[in-house]
C-alpha positions in Angstrom: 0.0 0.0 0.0 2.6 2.6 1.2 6.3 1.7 -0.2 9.1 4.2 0.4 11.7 3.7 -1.7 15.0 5.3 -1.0 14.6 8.8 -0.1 17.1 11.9 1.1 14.9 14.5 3.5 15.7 17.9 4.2 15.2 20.9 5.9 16.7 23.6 4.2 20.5 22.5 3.7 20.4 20.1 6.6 19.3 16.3 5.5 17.9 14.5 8.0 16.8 11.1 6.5 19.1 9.1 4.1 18.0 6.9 0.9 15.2 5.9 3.9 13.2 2.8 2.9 9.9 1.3 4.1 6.9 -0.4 3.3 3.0 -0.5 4.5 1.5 -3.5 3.2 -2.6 -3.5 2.9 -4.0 -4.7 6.1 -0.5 -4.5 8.5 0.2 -2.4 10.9 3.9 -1.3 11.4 5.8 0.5 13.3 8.7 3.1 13.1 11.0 3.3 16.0 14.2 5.2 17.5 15.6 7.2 19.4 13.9 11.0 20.1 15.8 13.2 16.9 16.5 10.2 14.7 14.0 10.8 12.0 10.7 9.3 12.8 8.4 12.7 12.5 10.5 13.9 9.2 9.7 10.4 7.6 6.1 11.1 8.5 6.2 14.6 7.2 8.0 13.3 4.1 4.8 11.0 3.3 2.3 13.8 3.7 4.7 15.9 1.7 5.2 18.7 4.5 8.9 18.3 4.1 10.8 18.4 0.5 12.3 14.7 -0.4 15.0 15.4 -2.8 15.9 12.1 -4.0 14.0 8.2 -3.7 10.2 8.2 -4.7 6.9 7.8 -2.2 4.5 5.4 -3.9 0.9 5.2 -2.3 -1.3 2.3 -3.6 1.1 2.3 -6.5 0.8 6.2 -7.5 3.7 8.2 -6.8 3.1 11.1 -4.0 6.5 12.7 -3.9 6.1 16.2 -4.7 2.5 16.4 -4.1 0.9 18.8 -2.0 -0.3 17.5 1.6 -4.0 18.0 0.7 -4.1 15.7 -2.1 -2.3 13.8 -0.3 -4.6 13.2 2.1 -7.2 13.1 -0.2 -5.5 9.6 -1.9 -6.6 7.9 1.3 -3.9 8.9 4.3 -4.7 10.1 7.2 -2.4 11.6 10.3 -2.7 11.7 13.6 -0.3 14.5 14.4 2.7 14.8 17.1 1.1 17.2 19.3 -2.8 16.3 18.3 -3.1 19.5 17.1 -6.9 19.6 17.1 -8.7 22.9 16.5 -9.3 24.1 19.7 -12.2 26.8 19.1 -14.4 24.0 17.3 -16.2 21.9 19.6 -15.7 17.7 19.2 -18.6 17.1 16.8 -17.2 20.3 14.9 -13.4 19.0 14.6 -15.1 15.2 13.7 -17.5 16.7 10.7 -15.1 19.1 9.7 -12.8 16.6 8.3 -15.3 14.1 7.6 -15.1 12.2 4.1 -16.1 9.2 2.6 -14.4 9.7 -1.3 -14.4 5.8 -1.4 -17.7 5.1 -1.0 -17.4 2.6 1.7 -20.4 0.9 3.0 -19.3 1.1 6.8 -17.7 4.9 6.4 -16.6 6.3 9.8 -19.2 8.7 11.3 -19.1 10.5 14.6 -21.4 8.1 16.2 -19.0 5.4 15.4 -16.2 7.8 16.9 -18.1 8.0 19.9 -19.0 4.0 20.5 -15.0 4.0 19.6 -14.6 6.7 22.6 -17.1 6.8 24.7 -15.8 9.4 27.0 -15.9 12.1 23.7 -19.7 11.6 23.5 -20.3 13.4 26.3 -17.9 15.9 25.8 -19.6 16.4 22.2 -20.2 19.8 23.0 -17.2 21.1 24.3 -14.6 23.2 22.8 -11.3 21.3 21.7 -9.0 23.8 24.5 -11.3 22.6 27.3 -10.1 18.4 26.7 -7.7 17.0 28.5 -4.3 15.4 26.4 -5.7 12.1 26.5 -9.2 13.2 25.2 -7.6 15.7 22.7 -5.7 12.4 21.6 -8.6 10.6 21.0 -10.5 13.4 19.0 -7.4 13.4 17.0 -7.7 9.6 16.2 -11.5 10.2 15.7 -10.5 13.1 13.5 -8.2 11.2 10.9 -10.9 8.3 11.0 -13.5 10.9 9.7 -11.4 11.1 6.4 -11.8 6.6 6.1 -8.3 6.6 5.4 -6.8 3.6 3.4 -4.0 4.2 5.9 -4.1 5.6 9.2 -0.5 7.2 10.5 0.1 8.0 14.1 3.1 10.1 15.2 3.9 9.8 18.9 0.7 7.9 19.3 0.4 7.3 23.3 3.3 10.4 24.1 2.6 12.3 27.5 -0.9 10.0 28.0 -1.6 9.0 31.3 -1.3 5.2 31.7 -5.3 4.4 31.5 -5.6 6.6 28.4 -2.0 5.1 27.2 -4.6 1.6 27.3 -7.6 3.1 25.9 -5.2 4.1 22.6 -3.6 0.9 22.4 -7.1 -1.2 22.7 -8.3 0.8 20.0 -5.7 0.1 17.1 -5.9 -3.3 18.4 -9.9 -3.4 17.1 -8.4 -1.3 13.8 -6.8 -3.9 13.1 -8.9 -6.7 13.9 -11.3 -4.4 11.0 -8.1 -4.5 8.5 -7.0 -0.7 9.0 -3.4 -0.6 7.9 -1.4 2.1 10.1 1.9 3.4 10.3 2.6 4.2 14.0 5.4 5.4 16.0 6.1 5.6 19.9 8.6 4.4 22.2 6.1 1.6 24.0 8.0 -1.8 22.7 5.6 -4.1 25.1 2.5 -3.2 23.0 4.1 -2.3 19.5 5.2 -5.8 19.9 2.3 -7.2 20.4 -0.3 -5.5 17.7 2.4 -4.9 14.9 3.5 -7.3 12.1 6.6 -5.5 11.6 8.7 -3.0 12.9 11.7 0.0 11.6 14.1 1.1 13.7 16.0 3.9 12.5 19.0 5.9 13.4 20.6 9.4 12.4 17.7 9.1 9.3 18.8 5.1 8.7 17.0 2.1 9.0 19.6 0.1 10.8 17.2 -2.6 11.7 14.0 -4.0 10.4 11.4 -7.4 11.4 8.7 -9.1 12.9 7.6 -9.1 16.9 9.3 -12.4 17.4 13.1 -11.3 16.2 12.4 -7.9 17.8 12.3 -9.7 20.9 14.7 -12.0 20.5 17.7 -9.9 20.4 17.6 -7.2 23.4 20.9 -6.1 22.3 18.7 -4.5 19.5 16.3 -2.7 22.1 19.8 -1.7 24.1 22.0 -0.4 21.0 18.6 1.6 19.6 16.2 2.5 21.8 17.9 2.6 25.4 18.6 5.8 27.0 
């Protein structure tokens, strides 16, 4: 679905990712991993074209992306749940769900607010309130709810349980679980290698803009010298 092949990110003269490769297939969910500064949020800002890619090519269901402004981008079928949330927050919670709110594939089960809701149940009865009055963890799950508004083909979390208190942390994690028991392929990053472990098919791990190690749950947790040299503090 999603297959990065190759590609040099910068910000102005600095590059940050280099000849980067990865690959979303329909259906998986898999994660991107490293240290704080290694690349993970510039990979993500290279798919939805926020950052320039100078070399390598971003192909999304086959179509190449690269270049492509970040609307049509999300238009093609991807949707972001931002670092930071970054909901709007003078629009209440049924304003930031309907005011993303697509269904350009015509699916038969399209995401609606309701089905937000039954997702979240503590945002039903905050329905009403603006986005600045939520707490982080509900502003995280208006962001989720947000992004499924658009029925993404793929769903991409950036620092998806960051700065969550540990019941909310569980509330995020049960629900990519059910996304993808429903066949949602995502693209998520966060530093939680318990439960990435255990709801991903495969996992990145990248360092200085690299991919220095890449596989399933199994050899992820096989080798903690791979946990040690990438991810420890």
């Amino acid at each position: 679905m999603l297959k990065i092949e190759a590609i040099d990110s910068y910000y102005g003269s600095s590059q940050i990712l280099f000849a980067l490769s990865l690959e979303v297939g329909e259906g998986e969910v898999v994660t991107l991993m490293g240290r704080n500064g290694m690349g993970k949020t510039t990979t993500v800002n290279s798919i939805m074209g926020i950052v320039k890619v100078r070399a390598g090519e971003i192909l999304f269901e086959g179509e190449p992306i690269r270049g492509l402004p970040s609307y049509r981008i999300a238009k093609a079928g991807i949707g972001l749940v931002p670092e930071g949330r970054q909901i709007f927050p003078n629009l209440s919670v049924m304003e930031n769900l309907i005011a993303t709110a697509a269904n350009r594939r015509g699916r038969a089960d399209p995401w609606t607010a309701e089905r937000v809701f039954e997702l979240f149940p503590q945002l039903a009865s905050r329905r009403n309130s603006p986005g600045s009055n939520l707490s982080g963890g509900e502003q995280q799950m208006l962001a989720v709810g947000r992004a499924l508004m658009t029925n993404p083909r793929l769903l991409i979390l950036d620092e998806a349980t960051e700065g969550l208190a540990p019941l909310i942390r569980d509330e995020i994690w049960a629900c990519l679980e059910r996304l993808k028991g429903e066949g949602q392929s995502i693209l998520v990053i966060d530093k939680n290698v318990d439960h990435l472990a255990r709801i991903a098919d495969r996992h990145y791990i990248i360092e200085k803009g690299c991919v220095m190690w890449q596989g399933d749950s199994s050899a992820l947790l096989a080798d903690p010298g791979i946990l040690h040299r990438y991810l420890g503090v």
